[in-house]
Backbone as XML, in Angstrom:
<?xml version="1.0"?>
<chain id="A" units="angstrom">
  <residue number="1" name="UNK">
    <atom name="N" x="213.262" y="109.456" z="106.848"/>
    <atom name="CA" x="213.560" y="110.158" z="108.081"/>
    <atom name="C" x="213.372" y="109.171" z="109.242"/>
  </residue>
  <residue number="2" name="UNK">
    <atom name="N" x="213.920" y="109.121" z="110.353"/>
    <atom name="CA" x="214.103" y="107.729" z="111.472"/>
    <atom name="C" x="213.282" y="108.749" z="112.138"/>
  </residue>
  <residue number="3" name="UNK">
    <atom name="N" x="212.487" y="107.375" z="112.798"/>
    <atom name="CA" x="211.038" y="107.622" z="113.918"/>
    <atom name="C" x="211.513" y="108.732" z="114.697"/>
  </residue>
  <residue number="4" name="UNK">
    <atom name="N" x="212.763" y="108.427" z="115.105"/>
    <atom name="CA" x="212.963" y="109.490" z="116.431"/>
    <atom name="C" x="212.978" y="111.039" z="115.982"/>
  </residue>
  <residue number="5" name="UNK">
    <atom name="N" x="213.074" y="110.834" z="114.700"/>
    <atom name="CA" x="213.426" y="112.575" z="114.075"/>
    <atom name="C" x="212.285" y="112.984" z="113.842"/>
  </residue>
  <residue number="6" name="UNK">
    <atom name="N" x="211.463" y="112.314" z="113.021"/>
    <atom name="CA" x="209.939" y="112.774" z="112.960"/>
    <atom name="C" x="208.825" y="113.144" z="114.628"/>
  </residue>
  <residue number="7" name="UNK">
    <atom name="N" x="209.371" y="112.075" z="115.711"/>
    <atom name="CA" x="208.790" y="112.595" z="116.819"/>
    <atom name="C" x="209.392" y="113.804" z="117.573"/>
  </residue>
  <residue number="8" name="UNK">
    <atom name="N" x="210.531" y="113.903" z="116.952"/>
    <atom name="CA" x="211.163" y="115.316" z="117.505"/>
    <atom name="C" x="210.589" y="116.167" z="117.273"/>
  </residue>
  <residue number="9" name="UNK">
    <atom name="N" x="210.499" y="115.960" z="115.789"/>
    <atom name="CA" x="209.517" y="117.106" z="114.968"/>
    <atom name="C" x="208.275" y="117.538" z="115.555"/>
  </residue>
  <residue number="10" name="UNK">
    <atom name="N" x="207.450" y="116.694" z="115.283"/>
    <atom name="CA" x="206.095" y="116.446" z="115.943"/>
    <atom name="C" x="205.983" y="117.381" z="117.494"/>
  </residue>
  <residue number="11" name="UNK">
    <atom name="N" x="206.872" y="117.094" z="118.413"/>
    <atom name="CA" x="206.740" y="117.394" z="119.559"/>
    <atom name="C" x="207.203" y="119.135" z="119.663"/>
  </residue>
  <residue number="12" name="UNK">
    <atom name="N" x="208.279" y="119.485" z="118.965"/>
    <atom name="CA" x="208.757" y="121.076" z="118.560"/>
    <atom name="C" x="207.482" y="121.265" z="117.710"/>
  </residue>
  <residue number="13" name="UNK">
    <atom name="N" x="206.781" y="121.096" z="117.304"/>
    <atom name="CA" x="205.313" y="121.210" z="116.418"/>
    <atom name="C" x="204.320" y="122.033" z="117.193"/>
  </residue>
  <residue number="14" name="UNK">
    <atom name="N" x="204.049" y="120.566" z="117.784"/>
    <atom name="CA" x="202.963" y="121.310" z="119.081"/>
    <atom name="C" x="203.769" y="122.322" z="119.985"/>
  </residue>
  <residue number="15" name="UNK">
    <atom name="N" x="204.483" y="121.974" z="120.486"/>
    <atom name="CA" x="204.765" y="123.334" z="121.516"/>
    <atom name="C" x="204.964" y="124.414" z="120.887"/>
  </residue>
  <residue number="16" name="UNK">
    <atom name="N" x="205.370" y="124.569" z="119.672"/>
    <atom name="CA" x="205.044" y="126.194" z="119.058"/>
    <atom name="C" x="203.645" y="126.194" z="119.190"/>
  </residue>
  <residue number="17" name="UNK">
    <atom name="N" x="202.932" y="125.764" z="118.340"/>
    <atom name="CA" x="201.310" y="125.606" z="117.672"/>
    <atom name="C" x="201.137" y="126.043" z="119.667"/>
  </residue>
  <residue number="18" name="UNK">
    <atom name="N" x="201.341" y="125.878" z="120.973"/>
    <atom name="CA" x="200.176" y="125.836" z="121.733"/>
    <atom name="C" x="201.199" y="127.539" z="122.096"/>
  </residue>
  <residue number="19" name="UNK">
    <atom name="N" x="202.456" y="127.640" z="121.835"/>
    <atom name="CA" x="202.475" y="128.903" z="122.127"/>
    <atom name="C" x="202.361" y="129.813" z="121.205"/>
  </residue>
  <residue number="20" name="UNK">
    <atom name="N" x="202.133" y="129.463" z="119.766"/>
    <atom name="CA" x="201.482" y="130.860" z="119.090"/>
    <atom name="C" x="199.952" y="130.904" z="119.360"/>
  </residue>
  <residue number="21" name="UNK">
    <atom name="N" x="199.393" y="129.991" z="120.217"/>
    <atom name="CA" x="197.749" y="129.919" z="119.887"/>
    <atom name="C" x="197.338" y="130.224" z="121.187"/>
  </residue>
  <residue number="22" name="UNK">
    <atom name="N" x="198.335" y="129.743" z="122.412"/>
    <atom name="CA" x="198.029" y="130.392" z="123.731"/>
    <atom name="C" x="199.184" y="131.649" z="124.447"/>
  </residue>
  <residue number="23" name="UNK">
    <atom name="N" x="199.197" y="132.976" z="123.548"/>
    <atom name="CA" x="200.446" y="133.678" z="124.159"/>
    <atom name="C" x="200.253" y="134.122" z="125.341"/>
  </residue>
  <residue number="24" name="UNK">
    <atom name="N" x="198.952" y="134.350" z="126.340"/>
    <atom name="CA" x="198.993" y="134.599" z="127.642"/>
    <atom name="C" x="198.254" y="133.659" z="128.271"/>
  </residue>
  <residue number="25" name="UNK">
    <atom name="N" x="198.675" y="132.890" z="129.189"/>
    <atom name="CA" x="197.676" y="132.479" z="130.565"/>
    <atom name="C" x="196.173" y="132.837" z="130.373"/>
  </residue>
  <residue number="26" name="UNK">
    <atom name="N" x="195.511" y="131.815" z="130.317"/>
    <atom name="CA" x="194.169" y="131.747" z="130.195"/>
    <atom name="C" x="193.773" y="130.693" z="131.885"/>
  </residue>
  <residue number="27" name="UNK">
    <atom name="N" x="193.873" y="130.957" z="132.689"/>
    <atom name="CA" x="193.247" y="130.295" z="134.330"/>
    <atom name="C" x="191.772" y="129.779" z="133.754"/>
  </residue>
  <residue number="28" name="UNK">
    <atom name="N" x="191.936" y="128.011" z="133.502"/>
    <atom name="CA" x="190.714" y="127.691" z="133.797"/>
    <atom name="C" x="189.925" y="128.262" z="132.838"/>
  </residue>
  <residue number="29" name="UNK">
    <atom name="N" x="190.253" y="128.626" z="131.175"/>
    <atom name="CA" x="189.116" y="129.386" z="130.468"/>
    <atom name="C" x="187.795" y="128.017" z="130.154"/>
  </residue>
  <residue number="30" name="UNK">
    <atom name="N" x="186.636" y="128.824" z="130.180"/>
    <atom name="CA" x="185.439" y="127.801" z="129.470"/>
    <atom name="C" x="185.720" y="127.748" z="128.130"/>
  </residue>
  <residue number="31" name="UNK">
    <atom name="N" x="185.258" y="126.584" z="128.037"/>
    <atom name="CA" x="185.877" y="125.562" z="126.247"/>
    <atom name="C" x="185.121" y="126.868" z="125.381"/>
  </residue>
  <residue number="32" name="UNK">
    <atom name="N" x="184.053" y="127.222" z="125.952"/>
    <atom name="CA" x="183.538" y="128.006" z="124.722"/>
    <atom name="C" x="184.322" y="129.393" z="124.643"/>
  </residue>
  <residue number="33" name="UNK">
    <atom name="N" x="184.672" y="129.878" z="124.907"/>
    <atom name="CA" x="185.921" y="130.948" z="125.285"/>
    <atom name="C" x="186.611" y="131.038" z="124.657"/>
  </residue>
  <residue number="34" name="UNK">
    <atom name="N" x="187.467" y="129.720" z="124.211"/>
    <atom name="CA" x="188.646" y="129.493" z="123.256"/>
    <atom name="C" x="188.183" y="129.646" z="122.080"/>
  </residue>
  <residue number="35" name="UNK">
    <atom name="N" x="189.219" y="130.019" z="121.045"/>
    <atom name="CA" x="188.771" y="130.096" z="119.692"/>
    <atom name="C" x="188.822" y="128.749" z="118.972"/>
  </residue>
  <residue number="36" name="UNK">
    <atom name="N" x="188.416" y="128.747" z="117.857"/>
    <atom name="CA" x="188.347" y="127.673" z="116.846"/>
    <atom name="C" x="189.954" y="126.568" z="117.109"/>
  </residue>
  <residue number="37" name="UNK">
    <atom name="N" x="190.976" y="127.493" z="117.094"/>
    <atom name="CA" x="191.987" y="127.367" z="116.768"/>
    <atom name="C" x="192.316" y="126.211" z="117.727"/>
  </residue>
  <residue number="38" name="UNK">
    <atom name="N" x="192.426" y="127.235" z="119.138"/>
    <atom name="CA" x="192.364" y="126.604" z="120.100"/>
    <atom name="C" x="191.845" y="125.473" z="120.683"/>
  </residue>
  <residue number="39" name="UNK">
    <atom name="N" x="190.430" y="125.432" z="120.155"/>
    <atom name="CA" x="189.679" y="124.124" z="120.451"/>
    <atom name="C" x="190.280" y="122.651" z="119.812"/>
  </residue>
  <residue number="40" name="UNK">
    <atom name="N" x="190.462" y="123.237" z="118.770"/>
    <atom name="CA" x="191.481" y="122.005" z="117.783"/>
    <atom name="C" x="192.731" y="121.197" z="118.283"/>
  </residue>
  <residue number="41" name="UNK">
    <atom name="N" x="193.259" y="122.173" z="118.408"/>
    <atom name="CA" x="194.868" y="122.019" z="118.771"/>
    <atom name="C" x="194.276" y="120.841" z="120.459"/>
  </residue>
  <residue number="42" name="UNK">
    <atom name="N" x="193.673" y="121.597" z="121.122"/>
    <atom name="CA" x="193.361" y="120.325" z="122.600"/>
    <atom name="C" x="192.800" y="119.521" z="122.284"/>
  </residue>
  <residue number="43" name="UNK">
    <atom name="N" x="191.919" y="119.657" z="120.946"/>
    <atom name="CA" x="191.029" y="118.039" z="120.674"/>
    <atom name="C" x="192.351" y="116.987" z="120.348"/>
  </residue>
  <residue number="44" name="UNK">
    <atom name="N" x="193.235" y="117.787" z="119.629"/>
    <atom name="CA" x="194.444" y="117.267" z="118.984"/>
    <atom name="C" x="195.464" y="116.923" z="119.632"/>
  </residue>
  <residue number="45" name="UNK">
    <atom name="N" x="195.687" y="117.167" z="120.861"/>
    <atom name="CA" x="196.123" y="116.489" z="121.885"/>
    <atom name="C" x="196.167" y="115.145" z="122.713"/>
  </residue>
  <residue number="46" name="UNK">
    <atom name="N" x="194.524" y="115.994" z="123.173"/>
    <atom name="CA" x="194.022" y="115.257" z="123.896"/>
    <atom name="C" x="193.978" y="113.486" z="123.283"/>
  </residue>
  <residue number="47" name="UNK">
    <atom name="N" x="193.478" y="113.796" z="122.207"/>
    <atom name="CA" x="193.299" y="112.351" z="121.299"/>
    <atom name="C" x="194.185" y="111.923" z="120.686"/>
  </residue>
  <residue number="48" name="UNK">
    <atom name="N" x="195.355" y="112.042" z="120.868"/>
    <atom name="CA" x="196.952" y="111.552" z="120.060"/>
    <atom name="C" x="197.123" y="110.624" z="120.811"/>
  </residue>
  <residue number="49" name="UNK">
    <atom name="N" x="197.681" y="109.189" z="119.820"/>
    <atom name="CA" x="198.069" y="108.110" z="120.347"/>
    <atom name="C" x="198.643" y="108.256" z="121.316"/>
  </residue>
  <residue number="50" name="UNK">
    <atom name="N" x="199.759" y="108.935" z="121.421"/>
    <atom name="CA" x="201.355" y="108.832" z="121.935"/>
    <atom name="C" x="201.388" y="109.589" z="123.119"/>
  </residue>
  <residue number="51" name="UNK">
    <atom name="N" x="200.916" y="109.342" z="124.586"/>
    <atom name="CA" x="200.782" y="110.375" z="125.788"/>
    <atom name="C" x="201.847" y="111.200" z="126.277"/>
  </residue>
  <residue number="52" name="UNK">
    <atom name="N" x="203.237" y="110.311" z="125.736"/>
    <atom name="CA" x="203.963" y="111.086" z="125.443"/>
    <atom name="C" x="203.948" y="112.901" z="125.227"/>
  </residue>
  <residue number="53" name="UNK">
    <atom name="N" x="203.115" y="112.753" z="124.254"/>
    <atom name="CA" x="203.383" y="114.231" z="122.814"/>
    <atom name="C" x="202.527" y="115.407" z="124.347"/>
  </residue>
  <residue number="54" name="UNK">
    <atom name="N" x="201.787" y="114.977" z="125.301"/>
    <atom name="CA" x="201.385" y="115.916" z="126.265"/>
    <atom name="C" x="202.209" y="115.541" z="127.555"/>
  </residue>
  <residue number="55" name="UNK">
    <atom name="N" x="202.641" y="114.704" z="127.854"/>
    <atom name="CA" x="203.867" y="115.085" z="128.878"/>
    <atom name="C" x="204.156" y="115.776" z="128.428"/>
  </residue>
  <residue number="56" name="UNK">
    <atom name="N" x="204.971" y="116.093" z="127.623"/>
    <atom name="CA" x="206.918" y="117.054" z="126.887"/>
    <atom name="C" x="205.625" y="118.363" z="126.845"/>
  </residue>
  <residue number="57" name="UNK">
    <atom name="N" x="204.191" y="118.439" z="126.889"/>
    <atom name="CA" x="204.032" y="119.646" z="126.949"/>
    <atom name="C" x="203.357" y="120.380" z="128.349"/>
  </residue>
  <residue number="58" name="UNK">
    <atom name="N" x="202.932" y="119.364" z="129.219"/>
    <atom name="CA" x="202.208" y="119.628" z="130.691"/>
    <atom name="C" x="202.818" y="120.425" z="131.335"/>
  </residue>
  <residue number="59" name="UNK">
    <atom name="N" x="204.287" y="121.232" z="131.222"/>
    <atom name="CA" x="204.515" y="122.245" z="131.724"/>
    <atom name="C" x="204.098" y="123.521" z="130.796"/>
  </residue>
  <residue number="60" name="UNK">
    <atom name="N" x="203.832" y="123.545" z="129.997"/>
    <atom name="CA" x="203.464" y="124.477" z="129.336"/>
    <atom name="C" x="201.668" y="125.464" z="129.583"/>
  </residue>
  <residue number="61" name="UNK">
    <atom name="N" x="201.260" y="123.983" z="129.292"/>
    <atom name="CA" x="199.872" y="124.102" z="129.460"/>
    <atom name="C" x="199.610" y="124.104" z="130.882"/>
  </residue>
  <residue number="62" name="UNK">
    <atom name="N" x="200.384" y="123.769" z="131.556"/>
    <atom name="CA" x="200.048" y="124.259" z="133.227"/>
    <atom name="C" x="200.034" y="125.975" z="133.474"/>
  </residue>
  <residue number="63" name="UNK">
    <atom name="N" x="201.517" y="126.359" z="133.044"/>
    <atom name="CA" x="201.512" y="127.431" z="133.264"/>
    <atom name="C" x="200.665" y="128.122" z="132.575"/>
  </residue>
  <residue number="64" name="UNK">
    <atom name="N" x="199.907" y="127.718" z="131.407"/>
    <atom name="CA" x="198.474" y="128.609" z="131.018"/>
    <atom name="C" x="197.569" y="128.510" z="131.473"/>
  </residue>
  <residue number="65" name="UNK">
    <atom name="N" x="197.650" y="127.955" z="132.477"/>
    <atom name="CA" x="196.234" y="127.840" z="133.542"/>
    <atom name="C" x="195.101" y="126.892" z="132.926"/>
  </residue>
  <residue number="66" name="UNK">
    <atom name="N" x="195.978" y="125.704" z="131.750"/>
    <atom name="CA" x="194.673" y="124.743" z="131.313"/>
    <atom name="C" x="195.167" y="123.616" z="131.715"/>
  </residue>
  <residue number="67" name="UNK">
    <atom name="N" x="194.228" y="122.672" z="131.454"/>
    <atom name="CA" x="194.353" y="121.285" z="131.956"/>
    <atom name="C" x="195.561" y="119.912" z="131.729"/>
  </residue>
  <residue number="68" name="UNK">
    <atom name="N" x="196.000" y="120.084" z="132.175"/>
    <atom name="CA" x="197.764" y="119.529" z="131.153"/>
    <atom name="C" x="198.087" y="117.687" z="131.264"/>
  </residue>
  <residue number="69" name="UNK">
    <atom name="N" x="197.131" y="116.582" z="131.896"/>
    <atom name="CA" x="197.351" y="115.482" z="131.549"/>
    <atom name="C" x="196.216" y="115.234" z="130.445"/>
  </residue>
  <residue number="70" name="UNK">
    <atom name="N" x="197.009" y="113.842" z="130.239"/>
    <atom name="CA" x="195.616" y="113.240" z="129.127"/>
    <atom name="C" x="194.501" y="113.413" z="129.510"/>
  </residue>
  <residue number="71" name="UNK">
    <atom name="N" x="194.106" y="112.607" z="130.246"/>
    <atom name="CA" x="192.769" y="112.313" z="130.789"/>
    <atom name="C" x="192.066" y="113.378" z="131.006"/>
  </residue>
  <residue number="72" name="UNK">
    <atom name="N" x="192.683" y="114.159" z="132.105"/>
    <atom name="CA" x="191.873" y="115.347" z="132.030"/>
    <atom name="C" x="191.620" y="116.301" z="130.846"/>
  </residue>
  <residue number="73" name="UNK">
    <atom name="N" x="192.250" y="116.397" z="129.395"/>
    <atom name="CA" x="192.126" y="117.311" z="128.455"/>
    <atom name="C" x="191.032" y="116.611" z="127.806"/>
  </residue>
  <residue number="74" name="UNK">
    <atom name="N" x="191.207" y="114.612" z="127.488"/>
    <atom name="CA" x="189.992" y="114.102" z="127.075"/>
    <atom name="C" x="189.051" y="114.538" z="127.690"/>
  </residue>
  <residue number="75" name="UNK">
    <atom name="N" x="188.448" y="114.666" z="129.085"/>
    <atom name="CA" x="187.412" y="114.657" z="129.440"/>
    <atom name="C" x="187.257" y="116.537" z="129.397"/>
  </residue>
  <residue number="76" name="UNK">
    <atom name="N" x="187.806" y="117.452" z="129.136"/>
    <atom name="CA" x="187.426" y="118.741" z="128.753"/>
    <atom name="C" x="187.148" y="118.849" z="127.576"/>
  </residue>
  <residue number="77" name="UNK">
    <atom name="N" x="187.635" y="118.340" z="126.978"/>
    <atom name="CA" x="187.520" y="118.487" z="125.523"/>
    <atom name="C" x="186.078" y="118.166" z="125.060"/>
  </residue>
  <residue number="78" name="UNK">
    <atom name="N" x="185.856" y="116.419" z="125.417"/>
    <atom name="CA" x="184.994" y="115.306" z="124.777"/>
    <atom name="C" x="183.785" y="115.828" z="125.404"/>
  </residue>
  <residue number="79" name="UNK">
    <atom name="N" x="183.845" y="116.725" z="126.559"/>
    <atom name="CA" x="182.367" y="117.154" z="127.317"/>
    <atom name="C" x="181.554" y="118.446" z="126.251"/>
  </residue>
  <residue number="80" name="UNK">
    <atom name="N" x="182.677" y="118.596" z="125.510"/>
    <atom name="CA" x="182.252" y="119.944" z="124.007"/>
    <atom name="C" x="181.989" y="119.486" z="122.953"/>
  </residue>
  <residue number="81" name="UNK">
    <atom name="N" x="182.799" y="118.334" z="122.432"/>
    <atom name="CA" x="182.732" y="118.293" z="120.976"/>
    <atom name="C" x="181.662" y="116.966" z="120.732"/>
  </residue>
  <residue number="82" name="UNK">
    <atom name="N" x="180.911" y="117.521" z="119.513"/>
    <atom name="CA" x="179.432" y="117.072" z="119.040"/>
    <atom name="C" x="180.016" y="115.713" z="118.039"/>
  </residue>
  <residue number="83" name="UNK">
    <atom name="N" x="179.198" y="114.949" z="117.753"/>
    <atom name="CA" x="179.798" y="114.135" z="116.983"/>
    <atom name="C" x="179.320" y="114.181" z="115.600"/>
  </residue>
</chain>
């Protein structure tokens, strides 16, 4: 399969995965708030090589009222998760 088809993939991936896992606007929820699911999927973001894969989604996650560049999802995220 050529790179570009697999990142197509990848990117139609996540944007389902954040809209079956975020179906309404959450403004600003606390990390502990979110479910399991949820917590994953932004660790899984946040920490993906390719900054890419959260551009193609920062309108999404804006309009859910969460944090939608890199940096800022690393530093929401990484301020929760234990090592």
């Amino acid at each position: 399969m050529p790179a570009a088809h697999r990142l197509y993939l990848l990117r139609a991936r996540a944007r389902r995965a954040i809209q079956e896992l975020f179906p309404a606007p959450l403004p600003h929820p606390p990390y502990a708030d979110l479910t399991a699911a949820q917590q994953q999927l932004l660790g899984d973001v946040a920490g993906h090589r390719h900054a890419w894969l959260i551009r193609s989604s920062a309108d999404r996650l804006r309009d859910l009222g969460l944090t939608h560049t890199q940096e800022a999802l690393q530093s929401y995220v990484g301020t929760h998760r234990t090592a």
